[in-house]
Structure formats: C-alpha cells, structure tokens
Biotite code that builds the C-alpha atoms (Angstrom):
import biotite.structure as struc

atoms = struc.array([
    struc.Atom([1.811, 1.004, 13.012], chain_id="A", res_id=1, res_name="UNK", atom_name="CA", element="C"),
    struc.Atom([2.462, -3.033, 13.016], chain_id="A", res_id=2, res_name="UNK", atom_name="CA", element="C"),
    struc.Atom([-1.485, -3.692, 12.659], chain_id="A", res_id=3, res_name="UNK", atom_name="CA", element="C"),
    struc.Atom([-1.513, -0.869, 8.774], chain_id="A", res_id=4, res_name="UNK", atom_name="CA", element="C"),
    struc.Atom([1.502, -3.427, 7.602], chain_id="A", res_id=5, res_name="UNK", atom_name="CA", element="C"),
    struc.Atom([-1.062, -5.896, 8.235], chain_id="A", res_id=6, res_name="UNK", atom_name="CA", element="C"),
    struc.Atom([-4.247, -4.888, 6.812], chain_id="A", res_id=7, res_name="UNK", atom_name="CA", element="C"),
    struc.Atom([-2.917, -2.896, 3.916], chain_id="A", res_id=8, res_name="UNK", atom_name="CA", element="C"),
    struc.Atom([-0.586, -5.562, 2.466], chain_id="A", res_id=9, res_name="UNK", atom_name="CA", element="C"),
    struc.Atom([2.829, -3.495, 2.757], chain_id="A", res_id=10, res_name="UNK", atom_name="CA", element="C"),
    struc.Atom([5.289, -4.757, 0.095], chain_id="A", res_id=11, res_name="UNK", atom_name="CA", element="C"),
    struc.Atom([8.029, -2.335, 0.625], chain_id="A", res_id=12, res_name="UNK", atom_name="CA", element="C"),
    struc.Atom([8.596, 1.396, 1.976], chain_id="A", res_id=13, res_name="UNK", atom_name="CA", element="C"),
    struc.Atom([10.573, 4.212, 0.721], chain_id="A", res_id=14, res_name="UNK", atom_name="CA", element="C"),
    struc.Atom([12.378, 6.295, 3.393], chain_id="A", res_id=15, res_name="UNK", atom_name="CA", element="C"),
    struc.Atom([15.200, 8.793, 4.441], chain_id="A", res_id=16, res_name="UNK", atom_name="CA", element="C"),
    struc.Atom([16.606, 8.545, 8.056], chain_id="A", res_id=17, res_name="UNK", atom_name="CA", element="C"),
    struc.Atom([19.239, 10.603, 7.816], chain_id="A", res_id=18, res_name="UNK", atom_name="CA", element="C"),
    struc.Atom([19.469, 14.439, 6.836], chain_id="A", res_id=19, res_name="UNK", atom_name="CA", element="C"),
    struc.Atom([15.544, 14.441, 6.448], chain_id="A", res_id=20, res_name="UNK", atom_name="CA", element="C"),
    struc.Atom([14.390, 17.452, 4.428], chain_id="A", res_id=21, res_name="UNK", atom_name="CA", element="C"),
    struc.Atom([13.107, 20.375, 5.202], chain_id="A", res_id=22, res_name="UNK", atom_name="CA", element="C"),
    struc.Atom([14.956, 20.743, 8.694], chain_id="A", res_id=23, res_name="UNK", atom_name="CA", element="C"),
    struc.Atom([17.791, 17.868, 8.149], chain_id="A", res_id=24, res_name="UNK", atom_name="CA", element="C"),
    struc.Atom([16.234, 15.369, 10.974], chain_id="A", res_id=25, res_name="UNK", atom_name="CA", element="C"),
    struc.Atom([18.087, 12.567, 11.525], chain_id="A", res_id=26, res_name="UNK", atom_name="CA", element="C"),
    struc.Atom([15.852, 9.689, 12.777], chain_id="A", res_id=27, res_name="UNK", atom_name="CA", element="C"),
    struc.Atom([17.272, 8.363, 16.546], chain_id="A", res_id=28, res_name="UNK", atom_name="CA", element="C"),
    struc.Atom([18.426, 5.153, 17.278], chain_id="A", res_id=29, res_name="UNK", atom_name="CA", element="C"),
    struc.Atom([15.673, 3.525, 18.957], chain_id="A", res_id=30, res_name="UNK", atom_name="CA", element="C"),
    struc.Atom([13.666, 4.576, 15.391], chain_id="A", res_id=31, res_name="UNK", atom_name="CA", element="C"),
    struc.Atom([15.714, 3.021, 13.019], chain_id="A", res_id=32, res_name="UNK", atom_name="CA", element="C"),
    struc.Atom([15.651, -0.400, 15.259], chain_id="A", res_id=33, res_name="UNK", atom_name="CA", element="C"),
    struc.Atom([11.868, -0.122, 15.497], chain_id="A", res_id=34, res_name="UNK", atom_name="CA", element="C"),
    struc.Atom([11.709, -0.374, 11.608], chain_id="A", res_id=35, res_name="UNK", atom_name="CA", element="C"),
    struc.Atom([14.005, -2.663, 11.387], chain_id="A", res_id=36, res_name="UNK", atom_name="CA", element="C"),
    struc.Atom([12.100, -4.928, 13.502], chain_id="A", res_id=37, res_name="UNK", atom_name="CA", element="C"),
    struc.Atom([9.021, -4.070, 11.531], chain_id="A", res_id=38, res_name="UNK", atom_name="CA", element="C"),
    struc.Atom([10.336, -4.607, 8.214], chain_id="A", res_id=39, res_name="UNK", atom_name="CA", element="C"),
    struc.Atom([11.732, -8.271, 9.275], chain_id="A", res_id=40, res_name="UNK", atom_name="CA", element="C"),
    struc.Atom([8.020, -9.117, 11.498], chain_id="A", res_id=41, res_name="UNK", atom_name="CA", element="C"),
    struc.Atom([5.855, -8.162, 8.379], chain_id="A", res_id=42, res_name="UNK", atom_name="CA", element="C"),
    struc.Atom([8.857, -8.757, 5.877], chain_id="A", res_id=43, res_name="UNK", atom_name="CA", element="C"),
    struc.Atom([8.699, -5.823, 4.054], chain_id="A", res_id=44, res_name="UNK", atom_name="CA", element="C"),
    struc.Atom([11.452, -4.337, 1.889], chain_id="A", res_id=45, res_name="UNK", atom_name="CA", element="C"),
    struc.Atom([12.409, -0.952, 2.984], chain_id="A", res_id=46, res_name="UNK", atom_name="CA", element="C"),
    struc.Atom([14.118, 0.615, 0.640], chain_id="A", res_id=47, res_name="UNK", atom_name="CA", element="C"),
    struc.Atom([15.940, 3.532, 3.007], chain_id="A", res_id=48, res_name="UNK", atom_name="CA", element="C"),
    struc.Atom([17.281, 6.239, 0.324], chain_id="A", res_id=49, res_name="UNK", atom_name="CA", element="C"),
    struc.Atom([20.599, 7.740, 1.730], chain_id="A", res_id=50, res_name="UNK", atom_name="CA", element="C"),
    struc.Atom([20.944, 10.398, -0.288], chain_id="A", res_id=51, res_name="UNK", atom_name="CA", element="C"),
    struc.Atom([22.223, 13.222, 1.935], chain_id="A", res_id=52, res_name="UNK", atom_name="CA", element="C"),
    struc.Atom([24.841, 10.797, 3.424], chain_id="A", res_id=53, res_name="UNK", atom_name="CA", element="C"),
    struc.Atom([28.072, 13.039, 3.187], chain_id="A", res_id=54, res_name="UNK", atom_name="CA", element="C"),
    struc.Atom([26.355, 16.334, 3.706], chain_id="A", res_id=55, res_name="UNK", atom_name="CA", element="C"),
    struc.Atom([26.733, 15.904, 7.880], chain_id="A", res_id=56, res_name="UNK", atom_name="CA", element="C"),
    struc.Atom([29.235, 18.682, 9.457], chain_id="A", res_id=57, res_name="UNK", atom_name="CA", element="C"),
    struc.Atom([30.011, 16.542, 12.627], chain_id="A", res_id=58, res_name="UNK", atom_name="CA", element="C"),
    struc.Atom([32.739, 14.310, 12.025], chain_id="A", res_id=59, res_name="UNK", atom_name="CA", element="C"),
    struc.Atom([31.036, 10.748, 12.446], chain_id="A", res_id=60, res_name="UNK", atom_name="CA", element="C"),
    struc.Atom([27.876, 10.267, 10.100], chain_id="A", res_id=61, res_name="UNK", atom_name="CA", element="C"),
    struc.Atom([24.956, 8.810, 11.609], chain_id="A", res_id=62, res_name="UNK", atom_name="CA", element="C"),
    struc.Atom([24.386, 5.226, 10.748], chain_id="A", res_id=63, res_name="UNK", atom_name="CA", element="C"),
    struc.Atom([22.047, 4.003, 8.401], chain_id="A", res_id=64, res_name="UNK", atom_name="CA", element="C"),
    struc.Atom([18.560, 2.028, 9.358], chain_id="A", res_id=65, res_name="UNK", atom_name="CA", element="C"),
    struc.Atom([20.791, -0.781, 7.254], chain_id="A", res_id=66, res_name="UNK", atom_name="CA", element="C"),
    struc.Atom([23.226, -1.223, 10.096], chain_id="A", res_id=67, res_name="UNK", atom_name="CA", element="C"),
    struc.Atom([20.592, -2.685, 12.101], chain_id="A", res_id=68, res_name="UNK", atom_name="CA", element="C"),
    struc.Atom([19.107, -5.084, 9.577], chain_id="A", res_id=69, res_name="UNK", atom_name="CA", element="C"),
    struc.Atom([20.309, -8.439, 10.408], chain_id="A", res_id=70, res_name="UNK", atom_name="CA", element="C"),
    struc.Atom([17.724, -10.383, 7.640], chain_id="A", res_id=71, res_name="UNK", atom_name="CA", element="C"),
    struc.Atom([18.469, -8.204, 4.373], chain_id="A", res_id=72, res_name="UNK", atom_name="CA", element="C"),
    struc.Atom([14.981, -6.376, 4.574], chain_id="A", res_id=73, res_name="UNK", atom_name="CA", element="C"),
    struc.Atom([16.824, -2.762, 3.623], chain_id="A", res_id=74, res_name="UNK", atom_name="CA", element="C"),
    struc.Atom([17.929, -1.820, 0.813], chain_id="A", res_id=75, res_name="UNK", atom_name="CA", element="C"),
    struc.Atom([20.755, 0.864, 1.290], chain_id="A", res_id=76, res_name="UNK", atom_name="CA", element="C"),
    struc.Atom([20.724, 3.729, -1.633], chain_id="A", res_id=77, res_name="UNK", atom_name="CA", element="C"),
    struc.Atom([22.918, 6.814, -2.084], chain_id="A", res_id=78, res_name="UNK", atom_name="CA", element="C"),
    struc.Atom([24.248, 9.169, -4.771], chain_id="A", res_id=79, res_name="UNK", atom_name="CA", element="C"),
    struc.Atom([27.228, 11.108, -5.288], chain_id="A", res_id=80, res_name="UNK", atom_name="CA", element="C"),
    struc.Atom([25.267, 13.816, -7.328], chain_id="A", res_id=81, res_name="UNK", atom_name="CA", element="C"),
    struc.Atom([24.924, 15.891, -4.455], chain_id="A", res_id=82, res_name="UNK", atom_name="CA", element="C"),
    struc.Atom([28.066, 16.439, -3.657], chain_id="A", res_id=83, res_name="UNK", atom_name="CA", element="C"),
    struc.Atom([29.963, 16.114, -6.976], chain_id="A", res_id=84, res_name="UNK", atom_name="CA", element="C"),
    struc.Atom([27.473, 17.148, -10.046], chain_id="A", res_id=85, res_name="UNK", atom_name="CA", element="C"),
    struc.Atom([23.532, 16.585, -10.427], chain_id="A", res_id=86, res_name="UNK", atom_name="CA", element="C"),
    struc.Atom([24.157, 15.751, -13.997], chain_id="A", res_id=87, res_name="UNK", atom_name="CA", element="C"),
    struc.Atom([26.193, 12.713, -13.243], chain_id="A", res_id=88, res_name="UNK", atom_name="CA", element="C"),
    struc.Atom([23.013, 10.781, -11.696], chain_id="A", res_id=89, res_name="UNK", atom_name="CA", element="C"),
    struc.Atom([25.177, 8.400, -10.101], chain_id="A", res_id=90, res_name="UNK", atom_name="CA", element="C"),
    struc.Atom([24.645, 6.739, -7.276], chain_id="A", res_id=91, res_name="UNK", atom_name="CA", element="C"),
    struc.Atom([24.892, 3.332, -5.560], chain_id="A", res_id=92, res_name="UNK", atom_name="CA", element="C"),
    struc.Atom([22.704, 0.449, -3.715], chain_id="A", res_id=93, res_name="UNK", atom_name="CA", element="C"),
    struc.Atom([23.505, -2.212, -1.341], chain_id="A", res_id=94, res_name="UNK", atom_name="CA", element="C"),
    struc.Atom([20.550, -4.702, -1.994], chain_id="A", res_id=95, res_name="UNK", atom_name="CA", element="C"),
    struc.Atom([21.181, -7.485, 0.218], chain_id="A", res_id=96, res_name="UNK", atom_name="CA", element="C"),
    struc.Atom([18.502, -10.365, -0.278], chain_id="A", res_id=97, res_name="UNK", atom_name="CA", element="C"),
    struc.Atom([16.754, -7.995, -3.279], chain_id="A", res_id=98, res_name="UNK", atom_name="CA", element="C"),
    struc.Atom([20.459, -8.155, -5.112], chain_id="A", res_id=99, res_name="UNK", atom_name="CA", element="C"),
    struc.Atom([19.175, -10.320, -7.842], chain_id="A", res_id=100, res_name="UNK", atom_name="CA", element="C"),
    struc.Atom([16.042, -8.689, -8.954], chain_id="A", res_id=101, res_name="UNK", atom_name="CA", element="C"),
    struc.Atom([18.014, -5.186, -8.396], chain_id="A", res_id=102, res_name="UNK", atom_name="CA", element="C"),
    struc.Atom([20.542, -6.298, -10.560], chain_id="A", res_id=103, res_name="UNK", atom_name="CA", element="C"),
    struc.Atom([17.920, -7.511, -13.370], chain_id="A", res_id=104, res_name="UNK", atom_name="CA", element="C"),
    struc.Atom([15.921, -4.524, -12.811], chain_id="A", res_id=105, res_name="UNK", atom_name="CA", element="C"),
    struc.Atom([19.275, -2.023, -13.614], chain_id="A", res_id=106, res_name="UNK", atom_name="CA", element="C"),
    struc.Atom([20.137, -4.370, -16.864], chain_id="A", res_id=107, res_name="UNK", atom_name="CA", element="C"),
    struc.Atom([16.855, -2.935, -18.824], chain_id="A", res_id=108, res_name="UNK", atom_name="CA", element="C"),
    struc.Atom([17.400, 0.960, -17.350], chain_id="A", res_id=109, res_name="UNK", atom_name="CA", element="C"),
    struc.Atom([21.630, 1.446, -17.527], chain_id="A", res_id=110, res_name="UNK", atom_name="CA", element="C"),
    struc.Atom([21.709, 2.143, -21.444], chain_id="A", res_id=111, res_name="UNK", atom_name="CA", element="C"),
    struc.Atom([21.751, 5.672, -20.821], chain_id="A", res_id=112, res_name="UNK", atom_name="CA", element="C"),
    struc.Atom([25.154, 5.220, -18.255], chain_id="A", res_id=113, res_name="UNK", atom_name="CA", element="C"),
    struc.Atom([27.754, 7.126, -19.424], chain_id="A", res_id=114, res_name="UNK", atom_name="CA", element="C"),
    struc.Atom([30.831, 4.703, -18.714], chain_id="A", res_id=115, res_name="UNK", atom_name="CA", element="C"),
    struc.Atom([33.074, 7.224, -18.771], chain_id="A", res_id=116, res_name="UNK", atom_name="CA", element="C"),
    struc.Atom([31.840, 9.330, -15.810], chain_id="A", res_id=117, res_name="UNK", atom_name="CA", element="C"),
    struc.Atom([31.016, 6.425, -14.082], chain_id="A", res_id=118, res_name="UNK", atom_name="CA", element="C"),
    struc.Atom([34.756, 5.369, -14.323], chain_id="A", res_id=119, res_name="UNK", atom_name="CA", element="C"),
    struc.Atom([36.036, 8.787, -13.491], chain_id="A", res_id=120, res_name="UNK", atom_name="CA", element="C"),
    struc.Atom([33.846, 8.908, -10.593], chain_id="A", res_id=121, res_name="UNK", atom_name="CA", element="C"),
    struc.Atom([34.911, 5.374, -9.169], chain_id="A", res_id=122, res_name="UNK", atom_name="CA", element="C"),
    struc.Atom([38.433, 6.283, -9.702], chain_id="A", res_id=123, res_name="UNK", atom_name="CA", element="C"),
    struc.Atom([38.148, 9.589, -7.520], chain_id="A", res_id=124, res_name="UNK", atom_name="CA", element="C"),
    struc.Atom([36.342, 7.691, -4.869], chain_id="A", res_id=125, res_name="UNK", atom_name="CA", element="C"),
    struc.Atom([39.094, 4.725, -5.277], chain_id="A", res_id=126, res_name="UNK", atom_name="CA", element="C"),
    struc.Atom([41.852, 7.334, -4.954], chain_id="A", res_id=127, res_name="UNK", atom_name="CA", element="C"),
    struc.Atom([40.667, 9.451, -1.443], chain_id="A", res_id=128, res_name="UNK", atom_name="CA", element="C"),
    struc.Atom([40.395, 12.204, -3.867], chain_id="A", res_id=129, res_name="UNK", atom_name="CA", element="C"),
    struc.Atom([36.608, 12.300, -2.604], chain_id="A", res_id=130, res_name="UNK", atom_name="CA", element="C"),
    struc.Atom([37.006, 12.131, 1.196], chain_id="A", res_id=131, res_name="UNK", atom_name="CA", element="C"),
    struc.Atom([39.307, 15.195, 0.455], chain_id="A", res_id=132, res_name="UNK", atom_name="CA", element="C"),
    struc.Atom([36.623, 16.707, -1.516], chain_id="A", res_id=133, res_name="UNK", atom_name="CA", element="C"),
    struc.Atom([34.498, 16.250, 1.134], chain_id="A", res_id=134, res_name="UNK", atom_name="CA", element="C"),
    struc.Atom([36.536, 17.348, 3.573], chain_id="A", res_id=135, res_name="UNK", atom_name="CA", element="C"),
    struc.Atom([37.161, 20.909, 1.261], chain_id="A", res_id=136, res_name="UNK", atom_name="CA", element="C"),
    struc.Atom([33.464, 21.483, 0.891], chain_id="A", res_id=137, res_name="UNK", atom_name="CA", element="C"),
    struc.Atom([32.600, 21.251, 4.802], chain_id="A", res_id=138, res_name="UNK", atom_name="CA", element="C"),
    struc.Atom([35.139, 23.785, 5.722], chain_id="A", res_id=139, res_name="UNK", atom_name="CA", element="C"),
    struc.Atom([33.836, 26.174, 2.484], chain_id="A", res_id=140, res_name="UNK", atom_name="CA", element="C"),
    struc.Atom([30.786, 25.925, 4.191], chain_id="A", res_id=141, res_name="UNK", atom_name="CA", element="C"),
    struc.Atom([31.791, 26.542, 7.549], chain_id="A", res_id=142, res_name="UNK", atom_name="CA", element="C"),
    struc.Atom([33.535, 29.184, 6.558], chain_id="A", res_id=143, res_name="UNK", atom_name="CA", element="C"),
    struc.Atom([30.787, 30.416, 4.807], chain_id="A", res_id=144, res_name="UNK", atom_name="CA", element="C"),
    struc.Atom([28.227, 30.291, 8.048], chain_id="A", res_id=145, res_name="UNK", atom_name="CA", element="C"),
    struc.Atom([31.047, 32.205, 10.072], chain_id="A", res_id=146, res_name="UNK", atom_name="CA", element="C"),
    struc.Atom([31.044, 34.885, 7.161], chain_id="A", res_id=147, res_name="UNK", atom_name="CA", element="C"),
    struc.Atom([27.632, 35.442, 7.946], chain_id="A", res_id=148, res_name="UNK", atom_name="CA", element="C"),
    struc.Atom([27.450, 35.523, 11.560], chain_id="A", res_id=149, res_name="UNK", atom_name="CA", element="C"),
    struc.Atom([30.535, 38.362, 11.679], chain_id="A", res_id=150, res_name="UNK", atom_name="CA", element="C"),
    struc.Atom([28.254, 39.592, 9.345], chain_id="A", res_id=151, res_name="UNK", atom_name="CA", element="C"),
    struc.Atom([25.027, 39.864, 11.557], chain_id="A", res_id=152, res_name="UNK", atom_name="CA", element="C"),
    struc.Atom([26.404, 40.805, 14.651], chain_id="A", res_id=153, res_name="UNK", atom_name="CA", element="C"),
    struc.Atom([28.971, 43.419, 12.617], chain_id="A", res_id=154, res_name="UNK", atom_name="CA", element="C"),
    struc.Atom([26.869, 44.540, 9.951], chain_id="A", res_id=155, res_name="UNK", atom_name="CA", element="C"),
    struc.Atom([27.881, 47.901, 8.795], chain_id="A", res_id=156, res_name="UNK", atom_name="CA", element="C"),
    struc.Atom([31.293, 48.051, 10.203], chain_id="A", res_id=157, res_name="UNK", atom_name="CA", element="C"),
    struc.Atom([32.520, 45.290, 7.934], chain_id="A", res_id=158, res_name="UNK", atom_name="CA", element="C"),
    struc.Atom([32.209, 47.831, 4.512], chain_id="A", res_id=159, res_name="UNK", atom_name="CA", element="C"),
])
C-alpha cells in the first residue's frame, strides 16, 4: 500500500473508520495506526469522515483514526444530521494543520447557513439536551429490536 502513495502522487484520502456501511465495520486498532503512520510517511491528508459517530449502541464509541495522529495529517468530520434532521446539513470538522485553508474554503460555500438552526443546534448540544437525545433514541431502538425478536420467536400468539 506505502509503494501506490508513492507512485500515484496521493494528496489526500477520504475515509470512514467507524460504523462503515453496508454492515457497520468499525476499522481495529492496529488499522487506524497503520494509516496514521502512512498518512504522516507520505504526508497525505486524510480526511476521515465521522459521520455515523453517535449511532454506536455500546456505551463507549470507538475512537477516531484522529486520536492517533500526532502530526495533524487527519482531518476529523462529522454531522449531526443523522441523528437530529437531514435537512439541517450541519456538521463539524477538526482540521488541525489544514485549519486555515478549511476555514477559507467554508468562507466562499456558508452563504446558504441558516444561522438560526445552526444556533439552535449549538445551544442543544451546549445544554446536554443532545447526549439525552441520544441517549432516548438508543433505547427506542433497542426497544424496537426486542419488539421484533418476541415477535419472531412468538409470532402468532402475540395478536
């Protein structure tokens, strides 16, 4: 992998590590390090889109590829449209060395930014309303699977 970084002149790489669709991978340890170490050896940007973040059932989320970058090579991306609305297209980005051209990059695109939302939003997350929220829509869903699996082993003699 090192050597097509090389020879194909690799300026940055868009990835999920977490939550991966279709089956929800998460990459291991041992992965994330590896392209860490890649990213800083060949200096690459990785851009490593966290999108899927909250959507984890077990109670500690598994860490980001950016936890192991010690050089600023990742860029760290997420969005609270997945959990909140779709419409809102917010999310967030922890740019590290790429800050600067991130930030001048967002000055020409934000004019369509609803300020409003994006203060109502910030507020919620500012007030623990959202780890609540969070917290709400993992049991609905657990509650949901167990519905089902009554369900399928009980069939008929639920009705």
């Amino acid at each position: 992998m090192s050597e097509q970084f090389s020879k194909r002149k690799v300026k940055a790489c868009l990835l999920r590590s977490n939550f991966i669709d279709p089956q929800g991978l998460s990459l291991s340890v041992a992965q994330k390090k590896t392209i860490v170490a890649l990213a800083e050896q060949h200096q690459v940007a990785i851009i490593e889109d966290d999108v899927y973040l909250e959507v984890g059932f077990s109670k500690v989320a598994p860490l980001p590829i950016k936890h192991w970058d010690k050089q600023d090579w990742v860029l760290w991306c997420g969005s609270v449209s997945k959990i909140l609305a779709a419409d809102y297209r917010l999310g967030w980005c922890e740019a590290g060395r790429f800050s600067g051209r991130y930030i001048e990059y967002l000055s020409g695109r934000s004019l369509g930014i609803n300020g409003i939302v994006h203060s109502t939003v910030a507020e919620f997350i500012d007030t623990g309303q959202y780890i609540k929220h969070l917290a709400k829509l993992k049991l609905a869903a657990q509650a949901f699977d167990y519905h089902q699996v009554i369900r399928l082993f009980l069939g008929e003699k639920l009705r």
